[in-house]
PQR file with spaces between the fields and no chain letter, atoms N, CA, C, O and H, PARSE charges and radii, in Angstrom:
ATOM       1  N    UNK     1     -32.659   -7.463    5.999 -0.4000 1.5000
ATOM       2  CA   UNK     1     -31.835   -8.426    6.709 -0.0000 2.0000
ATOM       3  C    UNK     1     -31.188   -9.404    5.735  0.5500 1.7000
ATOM       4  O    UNK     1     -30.014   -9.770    5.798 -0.5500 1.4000
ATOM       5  N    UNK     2     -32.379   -9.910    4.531 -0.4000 1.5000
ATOM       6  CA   UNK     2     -31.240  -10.703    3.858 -0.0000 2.0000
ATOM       7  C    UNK     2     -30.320  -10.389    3.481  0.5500 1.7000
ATOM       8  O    UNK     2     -29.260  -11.015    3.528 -0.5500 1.4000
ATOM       9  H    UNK     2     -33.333   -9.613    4.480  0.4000 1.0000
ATOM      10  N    UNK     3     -30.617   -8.814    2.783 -0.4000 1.5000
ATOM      11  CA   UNK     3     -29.669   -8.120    2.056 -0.0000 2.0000
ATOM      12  C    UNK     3     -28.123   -8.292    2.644  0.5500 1.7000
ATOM      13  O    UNK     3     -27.228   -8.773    1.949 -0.5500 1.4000
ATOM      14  H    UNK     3     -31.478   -8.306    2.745  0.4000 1.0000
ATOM      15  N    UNK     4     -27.927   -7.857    3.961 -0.4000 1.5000
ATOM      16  CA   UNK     4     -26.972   -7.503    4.631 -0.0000 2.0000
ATOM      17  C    UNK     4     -26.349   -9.140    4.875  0.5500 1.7000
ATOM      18  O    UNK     4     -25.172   -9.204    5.229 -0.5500 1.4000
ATOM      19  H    UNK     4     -28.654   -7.466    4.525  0.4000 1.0000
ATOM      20  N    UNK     5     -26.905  -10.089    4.743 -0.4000 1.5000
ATOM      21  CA   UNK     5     -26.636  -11.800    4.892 -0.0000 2.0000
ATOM      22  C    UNK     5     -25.899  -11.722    3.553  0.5500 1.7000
ATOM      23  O    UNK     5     -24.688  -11.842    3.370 -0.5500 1.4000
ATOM      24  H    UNK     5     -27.861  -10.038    4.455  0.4000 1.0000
ATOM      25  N    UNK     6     -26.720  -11.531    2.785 -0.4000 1.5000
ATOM      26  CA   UNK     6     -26.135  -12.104    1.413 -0.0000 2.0000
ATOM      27  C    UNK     6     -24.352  -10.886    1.200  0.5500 1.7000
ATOM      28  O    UNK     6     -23.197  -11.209    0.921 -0.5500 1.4000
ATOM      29  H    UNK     6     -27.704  -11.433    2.933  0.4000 1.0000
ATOM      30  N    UNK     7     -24.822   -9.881    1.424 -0.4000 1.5000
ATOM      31  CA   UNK     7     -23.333   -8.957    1.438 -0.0000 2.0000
ATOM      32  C    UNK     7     -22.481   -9.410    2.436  0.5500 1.7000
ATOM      33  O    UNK     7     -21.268   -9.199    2.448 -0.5500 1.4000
ATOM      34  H    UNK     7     -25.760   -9.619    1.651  0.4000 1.0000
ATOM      35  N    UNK     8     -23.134  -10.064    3.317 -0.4000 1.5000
ATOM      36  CA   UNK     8     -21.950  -10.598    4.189 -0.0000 2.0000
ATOM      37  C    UNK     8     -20.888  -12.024    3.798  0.5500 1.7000
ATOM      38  O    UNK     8     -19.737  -12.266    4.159 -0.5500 1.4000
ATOM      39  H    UNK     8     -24.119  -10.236    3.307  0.4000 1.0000
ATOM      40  N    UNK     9     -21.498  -12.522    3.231 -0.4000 1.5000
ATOM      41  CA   UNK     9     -21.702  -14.112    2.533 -0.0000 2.0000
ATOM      42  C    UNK     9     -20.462  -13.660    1.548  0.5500 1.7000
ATOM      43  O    UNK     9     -19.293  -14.045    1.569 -0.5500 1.4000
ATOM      44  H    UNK     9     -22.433  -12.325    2.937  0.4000 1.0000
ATOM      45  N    UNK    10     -21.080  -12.755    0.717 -0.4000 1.5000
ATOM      46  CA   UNK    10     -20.015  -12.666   -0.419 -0.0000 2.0000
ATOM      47  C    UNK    10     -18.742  -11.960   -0.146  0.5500 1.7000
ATOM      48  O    UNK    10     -17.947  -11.883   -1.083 -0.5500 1.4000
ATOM      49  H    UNK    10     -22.029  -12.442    0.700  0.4000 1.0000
ATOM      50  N    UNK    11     -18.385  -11.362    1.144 -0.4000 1.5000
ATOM      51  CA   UNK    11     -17.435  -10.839    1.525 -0.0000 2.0000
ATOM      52  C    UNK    11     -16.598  -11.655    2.220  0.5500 1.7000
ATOM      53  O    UNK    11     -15.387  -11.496    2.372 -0.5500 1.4000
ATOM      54  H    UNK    11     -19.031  -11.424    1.905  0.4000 1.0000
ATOM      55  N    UNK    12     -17.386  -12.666    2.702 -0.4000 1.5000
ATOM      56  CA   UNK    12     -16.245  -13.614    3.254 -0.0000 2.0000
ATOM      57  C    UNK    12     -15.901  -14.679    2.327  0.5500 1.7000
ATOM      58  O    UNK    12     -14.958  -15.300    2.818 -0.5500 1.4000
ATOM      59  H    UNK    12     -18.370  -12.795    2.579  0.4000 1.0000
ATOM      60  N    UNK    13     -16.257  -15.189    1.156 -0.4000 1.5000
ATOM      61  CA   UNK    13     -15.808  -15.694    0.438 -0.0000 2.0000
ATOM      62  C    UNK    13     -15.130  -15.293   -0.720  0.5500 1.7000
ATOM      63  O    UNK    13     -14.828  -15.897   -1.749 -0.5500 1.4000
ATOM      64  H    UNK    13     -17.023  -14.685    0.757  0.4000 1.0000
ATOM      65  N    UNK    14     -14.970  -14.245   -0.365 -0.4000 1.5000
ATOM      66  CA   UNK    14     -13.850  -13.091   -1.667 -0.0000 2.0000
ATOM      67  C    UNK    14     -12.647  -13.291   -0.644  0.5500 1.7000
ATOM      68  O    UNK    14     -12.485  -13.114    0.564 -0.5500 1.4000
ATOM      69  H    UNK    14     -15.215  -13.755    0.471  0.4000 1.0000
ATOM      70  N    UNK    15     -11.558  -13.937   -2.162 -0.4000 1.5000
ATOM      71  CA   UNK    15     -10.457  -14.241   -1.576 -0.0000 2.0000
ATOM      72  C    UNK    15      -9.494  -13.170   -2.002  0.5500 1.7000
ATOM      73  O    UNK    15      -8.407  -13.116   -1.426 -0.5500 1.4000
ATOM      74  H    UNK    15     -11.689  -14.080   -3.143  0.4000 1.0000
ATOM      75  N    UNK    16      -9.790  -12.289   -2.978 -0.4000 1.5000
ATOM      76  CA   UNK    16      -9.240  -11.244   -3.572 -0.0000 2.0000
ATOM      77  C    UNK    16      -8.248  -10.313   -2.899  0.5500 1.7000
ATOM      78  O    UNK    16      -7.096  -10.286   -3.331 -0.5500 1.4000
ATOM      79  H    UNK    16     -10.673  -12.332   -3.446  0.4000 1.0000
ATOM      80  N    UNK    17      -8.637   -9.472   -1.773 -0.4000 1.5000
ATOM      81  CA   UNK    17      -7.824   -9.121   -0.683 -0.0000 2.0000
ATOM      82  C    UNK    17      -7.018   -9.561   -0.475  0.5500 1.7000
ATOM      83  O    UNK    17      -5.995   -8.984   -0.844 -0.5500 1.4000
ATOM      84  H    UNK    17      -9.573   -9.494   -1.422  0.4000 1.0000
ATOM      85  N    UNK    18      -6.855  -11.016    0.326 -0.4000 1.5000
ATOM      86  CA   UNK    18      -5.815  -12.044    0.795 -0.0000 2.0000
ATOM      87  C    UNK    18      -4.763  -12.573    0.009  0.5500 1.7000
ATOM      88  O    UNK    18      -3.787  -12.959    0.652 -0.5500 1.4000
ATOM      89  H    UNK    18      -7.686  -11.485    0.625  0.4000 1.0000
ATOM      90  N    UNK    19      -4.705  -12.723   -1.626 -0.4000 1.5000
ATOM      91  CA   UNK    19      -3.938  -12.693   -2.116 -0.0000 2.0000
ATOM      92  C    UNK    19      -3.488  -11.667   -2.784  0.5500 1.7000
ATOM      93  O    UNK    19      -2.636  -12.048   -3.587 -0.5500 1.4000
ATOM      94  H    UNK    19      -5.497  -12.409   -2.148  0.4000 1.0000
ATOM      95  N    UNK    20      -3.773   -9.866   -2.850 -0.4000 1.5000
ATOM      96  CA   UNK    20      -3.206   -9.081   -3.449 -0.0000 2.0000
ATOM      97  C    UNK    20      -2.396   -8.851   -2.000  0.5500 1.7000
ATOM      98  O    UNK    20      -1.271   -8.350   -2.004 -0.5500 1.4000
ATOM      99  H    UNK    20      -4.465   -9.556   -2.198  0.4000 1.0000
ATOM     100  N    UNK    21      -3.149   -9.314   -0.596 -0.4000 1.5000
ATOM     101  CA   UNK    21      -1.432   -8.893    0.595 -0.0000 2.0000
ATOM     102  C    UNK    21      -0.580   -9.495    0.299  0.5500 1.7000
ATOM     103  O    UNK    21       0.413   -8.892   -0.109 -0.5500 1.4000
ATOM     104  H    UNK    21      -4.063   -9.720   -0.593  0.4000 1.0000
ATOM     105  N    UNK    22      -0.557  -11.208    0.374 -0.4000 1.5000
ATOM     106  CA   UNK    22      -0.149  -11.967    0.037 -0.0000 2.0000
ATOM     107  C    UNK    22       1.586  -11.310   -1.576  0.5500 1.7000
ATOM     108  O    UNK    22       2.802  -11.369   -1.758 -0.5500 1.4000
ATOM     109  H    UNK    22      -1.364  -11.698    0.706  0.4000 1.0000
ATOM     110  N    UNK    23       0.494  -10.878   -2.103 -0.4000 1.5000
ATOM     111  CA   UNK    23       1.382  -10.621   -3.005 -0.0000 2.0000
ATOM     112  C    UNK    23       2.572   -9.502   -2.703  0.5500 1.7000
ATOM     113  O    UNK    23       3.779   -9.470   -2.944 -0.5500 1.4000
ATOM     114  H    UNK    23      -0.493  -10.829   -1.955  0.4000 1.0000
ATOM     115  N    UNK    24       1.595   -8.560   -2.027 -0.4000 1.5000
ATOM     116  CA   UNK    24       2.669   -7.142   -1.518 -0.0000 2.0000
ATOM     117  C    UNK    24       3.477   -7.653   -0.286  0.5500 1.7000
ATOM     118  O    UNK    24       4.466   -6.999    0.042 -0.5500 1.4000
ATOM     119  H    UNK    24       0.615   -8.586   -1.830  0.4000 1.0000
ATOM     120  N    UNK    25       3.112   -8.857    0.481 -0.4000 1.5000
ATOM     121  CA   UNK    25       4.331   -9.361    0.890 -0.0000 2.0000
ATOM     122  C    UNK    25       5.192   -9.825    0.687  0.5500 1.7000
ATOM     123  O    UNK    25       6.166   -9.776    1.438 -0.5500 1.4000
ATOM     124  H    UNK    25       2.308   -9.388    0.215  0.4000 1.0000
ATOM     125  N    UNK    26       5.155  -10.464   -0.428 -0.4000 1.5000
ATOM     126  CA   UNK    26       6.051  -11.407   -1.211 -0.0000 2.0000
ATOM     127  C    UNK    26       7.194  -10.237   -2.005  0.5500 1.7000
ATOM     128  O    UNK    26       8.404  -10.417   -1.866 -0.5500 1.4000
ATOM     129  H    UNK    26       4.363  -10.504   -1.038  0.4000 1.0000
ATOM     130  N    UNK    27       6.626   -8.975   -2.883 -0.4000 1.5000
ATOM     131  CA   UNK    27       7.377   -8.191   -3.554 -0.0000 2.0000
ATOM     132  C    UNK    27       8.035   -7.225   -1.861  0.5500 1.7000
ATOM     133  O    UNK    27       9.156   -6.781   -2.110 -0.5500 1.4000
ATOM     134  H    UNK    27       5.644   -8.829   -2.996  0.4000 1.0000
ATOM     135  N    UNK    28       7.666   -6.928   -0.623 -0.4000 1.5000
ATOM     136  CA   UNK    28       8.345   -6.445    0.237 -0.0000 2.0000
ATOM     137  C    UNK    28       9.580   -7.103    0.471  0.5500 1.7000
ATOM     138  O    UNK    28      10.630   -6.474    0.602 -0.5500 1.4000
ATOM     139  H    UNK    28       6.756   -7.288   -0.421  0.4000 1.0000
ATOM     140  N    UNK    29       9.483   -8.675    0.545 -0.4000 1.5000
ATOM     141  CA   UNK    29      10.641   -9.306    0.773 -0.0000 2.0000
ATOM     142  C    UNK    29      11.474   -9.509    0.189  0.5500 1.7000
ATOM     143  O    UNK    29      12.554   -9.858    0.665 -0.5500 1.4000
ATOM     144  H    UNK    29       8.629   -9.185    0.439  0.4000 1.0000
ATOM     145  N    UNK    30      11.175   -9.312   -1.383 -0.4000 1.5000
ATOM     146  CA   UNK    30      12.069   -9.521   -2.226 -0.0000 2.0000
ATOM     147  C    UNK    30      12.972   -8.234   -2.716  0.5500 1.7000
ATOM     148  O    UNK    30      14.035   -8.256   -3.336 -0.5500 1.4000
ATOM     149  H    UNK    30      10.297   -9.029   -1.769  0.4000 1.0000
ATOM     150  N    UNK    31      12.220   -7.117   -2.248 -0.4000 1.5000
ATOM     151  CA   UNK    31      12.599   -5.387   -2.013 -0.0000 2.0000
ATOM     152  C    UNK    31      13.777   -5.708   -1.315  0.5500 1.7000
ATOM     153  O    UNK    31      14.891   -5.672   -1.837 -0.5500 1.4000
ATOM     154  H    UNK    31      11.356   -7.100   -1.744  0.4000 1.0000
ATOM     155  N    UNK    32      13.459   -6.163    0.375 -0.4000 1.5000
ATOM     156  CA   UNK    32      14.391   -6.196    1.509 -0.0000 2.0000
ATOM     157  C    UNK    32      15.543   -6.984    1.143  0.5500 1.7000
ATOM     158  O    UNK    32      16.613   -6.579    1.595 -0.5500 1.4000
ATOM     159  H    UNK    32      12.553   -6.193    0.799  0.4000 1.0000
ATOM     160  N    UNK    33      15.558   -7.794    0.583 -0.4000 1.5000
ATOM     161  CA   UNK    33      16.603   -9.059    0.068 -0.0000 2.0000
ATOM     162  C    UNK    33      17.622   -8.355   -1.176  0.5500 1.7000
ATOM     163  O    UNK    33      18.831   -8.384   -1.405 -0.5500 1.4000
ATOM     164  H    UNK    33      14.688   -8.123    0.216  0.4000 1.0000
ATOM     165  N    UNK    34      16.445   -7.726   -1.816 -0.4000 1.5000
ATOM     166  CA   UNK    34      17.698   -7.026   -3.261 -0.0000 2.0000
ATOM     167  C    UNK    34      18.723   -5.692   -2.774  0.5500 1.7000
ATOM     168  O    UNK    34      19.909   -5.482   -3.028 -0.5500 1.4000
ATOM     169  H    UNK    34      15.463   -7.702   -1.630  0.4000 1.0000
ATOM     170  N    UNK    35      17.667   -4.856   -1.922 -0.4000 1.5000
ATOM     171  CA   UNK    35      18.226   -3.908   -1.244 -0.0000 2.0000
ATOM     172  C    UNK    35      19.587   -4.064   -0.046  0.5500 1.7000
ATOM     173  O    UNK    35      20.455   -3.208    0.120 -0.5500 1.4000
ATOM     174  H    UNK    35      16.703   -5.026   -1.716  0.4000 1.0000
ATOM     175  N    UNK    36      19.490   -5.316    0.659 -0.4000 1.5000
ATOM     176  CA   UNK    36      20.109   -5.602    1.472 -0.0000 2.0000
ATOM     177  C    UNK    36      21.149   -6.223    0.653  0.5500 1.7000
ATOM     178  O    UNK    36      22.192   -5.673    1.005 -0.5500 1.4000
ATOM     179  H    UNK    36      18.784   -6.012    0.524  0.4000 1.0000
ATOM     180  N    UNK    37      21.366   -6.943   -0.109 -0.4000 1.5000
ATOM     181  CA   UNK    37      22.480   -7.415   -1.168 -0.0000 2.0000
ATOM     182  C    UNK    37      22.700   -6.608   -1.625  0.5500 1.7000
ATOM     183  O    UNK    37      23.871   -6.836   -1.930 -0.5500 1.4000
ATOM     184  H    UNK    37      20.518   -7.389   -0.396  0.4000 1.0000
ATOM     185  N    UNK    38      22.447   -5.527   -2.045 -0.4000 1.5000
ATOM     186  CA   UNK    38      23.203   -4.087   -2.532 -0.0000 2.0000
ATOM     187  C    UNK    38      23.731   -3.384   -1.672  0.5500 1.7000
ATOM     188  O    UNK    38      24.753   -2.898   -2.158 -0.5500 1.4000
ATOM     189  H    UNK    38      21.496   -5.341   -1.797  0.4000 1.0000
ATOM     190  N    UNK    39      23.571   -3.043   -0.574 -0.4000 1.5000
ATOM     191  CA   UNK    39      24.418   -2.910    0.340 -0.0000 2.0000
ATOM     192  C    UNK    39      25.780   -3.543    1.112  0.5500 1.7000
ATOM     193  O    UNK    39      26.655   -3.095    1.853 -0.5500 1.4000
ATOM     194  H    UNK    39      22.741   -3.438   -0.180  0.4000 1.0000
ATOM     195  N    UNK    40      25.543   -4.473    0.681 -0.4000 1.5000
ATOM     196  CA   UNK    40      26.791   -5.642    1.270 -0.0000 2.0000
ATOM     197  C    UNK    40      27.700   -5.346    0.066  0.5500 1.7000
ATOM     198  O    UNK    40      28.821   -4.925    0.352 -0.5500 1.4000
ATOM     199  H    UNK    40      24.832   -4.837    0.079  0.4000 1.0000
ATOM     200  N    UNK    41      27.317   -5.538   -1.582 -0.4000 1.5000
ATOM     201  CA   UNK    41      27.958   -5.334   -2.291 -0.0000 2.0000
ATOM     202  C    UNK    41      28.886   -3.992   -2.871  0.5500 1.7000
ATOM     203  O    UNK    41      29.879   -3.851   -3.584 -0.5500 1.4000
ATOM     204  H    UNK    41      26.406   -5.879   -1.815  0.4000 1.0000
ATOM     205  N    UNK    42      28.152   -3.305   -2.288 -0.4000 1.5000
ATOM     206  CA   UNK    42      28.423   -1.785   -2.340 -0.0000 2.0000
ATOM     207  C    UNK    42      29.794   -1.160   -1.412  0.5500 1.7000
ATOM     208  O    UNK    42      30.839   -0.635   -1.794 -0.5500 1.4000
ATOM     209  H    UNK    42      27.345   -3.421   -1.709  0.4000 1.0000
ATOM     210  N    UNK    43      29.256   -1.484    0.004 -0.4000 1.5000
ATOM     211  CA   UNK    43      30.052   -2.136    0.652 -0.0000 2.0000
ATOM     212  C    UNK    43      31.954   -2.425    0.487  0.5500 1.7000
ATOM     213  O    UNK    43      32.985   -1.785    0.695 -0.5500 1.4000
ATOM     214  H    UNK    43      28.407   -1.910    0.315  0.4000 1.0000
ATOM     215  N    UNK    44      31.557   -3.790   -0.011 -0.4000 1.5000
ATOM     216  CA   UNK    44      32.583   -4.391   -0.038 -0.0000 2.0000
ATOM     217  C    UNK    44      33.315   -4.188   -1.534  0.5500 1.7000
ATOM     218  O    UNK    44      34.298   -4.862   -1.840 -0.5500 1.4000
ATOM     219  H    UNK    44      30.720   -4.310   -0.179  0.4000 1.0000
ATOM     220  N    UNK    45      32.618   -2.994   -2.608 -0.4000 1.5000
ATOM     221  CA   UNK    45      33.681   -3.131   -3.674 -0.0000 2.0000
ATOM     222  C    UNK    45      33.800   -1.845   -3.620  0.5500 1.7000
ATOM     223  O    UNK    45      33.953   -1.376   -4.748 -0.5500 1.4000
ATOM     224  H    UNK    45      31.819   -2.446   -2.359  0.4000 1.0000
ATOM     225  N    UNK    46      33.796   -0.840   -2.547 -0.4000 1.5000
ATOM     226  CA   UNK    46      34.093    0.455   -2.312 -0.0000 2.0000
ATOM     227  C    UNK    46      35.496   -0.002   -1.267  0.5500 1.7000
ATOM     228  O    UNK    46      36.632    0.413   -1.498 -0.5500 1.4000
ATOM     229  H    UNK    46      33.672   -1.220   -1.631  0.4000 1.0000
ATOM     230  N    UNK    47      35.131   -0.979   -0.034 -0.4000 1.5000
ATOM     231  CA   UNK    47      36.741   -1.303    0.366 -0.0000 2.0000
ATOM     232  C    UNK    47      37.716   -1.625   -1.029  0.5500 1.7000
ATOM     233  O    UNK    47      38.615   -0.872   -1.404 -0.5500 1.4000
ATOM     234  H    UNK    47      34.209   -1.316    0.153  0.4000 1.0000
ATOM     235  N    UNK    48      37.376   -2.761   -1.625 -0.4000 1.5000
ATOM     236  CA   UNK    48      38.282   -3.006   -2.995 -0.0000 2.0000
ATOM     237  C    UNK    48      38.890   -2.089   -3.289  0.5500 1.7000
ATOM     238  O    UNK    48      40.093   -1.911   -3.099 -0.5500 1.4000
ATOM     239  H    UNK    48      36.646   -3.373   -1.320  0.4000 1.0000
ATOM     240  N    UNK    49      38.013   -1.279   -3.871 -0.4000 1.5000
ATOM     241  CA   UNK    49      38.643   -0.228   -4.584 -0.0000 2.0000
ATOM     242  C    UNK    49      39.212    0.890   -3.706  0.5500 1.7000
ATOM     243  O    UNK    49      39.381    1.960   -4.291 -0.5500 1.4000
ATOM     244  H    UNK    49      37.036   -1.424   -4.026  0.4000 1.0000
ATOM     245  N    UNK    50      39.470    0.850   -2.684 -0.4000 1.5000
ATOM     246  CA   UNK    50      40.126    1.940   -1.666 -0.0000 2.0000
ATOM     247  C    UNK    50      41.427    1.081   -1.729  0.5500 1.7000
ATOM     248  O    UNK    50      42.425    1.630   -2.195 -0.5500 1.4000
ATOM     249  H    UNK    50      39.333   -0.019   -2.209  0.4000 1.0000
ATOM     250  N    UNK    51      41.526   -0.350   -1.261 -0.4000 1.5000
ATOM     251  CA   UNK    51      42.530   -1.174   -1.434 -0.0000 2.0000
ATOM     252  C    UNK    51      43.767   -0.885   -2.691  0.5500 1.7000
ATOM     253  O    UNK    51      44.975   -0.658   -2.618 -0.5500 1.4000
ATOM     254  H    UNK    51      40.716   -0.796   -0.882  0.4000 1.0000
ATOM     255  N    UNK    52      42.812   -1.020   -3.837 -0.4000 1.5000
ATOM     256  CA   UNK    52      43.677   -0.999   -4.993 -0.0000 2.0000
ATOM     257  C    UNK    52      44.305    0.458   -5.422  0.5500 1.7000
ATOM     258  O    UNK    52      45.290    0.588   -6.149 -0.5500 1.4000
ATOM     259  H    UNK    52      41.831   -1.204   -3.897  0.4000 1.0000
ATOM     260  N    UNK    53      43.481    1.623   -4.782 -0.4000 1.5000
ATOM     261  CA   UNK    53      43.439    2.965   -4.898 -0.0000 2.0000
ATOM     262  C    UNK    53      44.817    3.195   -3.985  0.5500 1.7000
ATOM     263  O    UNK    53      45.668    3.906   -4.518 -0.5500 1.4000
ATOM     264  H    UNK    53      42.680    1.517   -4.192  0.4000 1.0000
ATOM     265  N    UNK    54      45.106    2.684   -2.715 -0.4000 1.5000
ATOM     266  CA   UNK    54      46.311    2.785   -1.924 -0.0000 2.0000
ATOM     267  C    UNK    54      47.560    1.898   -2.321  0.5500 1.7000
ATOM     268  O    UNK    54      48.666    2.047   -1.801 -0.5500 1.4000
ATOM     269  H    UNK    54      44.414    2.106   -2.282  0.4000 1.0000
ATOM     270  N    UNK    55      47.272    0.964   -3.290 -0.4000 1.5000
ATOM     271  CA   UNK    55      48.347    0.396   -3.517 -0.0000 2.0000
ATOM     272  C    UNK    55      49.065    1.028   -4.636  0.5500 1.7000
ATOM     273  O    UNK    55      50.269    0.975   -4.883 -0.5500 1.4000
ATOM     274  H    UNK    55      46.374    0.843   -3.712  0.4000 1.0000
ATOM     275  N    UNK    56      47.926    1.762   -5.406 -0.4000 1.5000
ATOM     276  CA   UNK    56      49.027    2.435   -6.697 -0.0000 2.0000
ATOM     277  C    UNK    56      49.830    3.682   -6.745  0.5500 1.7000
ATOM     278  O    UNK    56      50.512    3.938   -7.737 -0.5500 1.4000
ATOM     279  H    UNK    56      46.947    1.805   -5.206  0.4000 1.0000
């Protein structure tokens, strides 16, 4: 019984978990944000260049 106290004890005070999610949330959002700005940019310098492509 202690055994299973004391393994319990130290599992809830391991913060280890909580900040490696912590972390893989942080690099998801910053995925979604770079990815999504590459698309807008992509986007809009493929019109450009269709633009400049019809004018010459």
């Amino acid at each position: 019984m202690f055994e299973y106290l004391k393994t319990w004890l130290a599992l809830k005070t391991d913060r280890r978990a909580v900040t490696a999610l912590e972390y893989g949330l942080i690099a998801s959002l910053i995925a979604v944000v770079i990815v999504t700005g590459v698309k807008l940019i992509g986007t809009n310098l493929s019109t450009m260049f269709t633009s400049v492509a019809g004018n010459l």
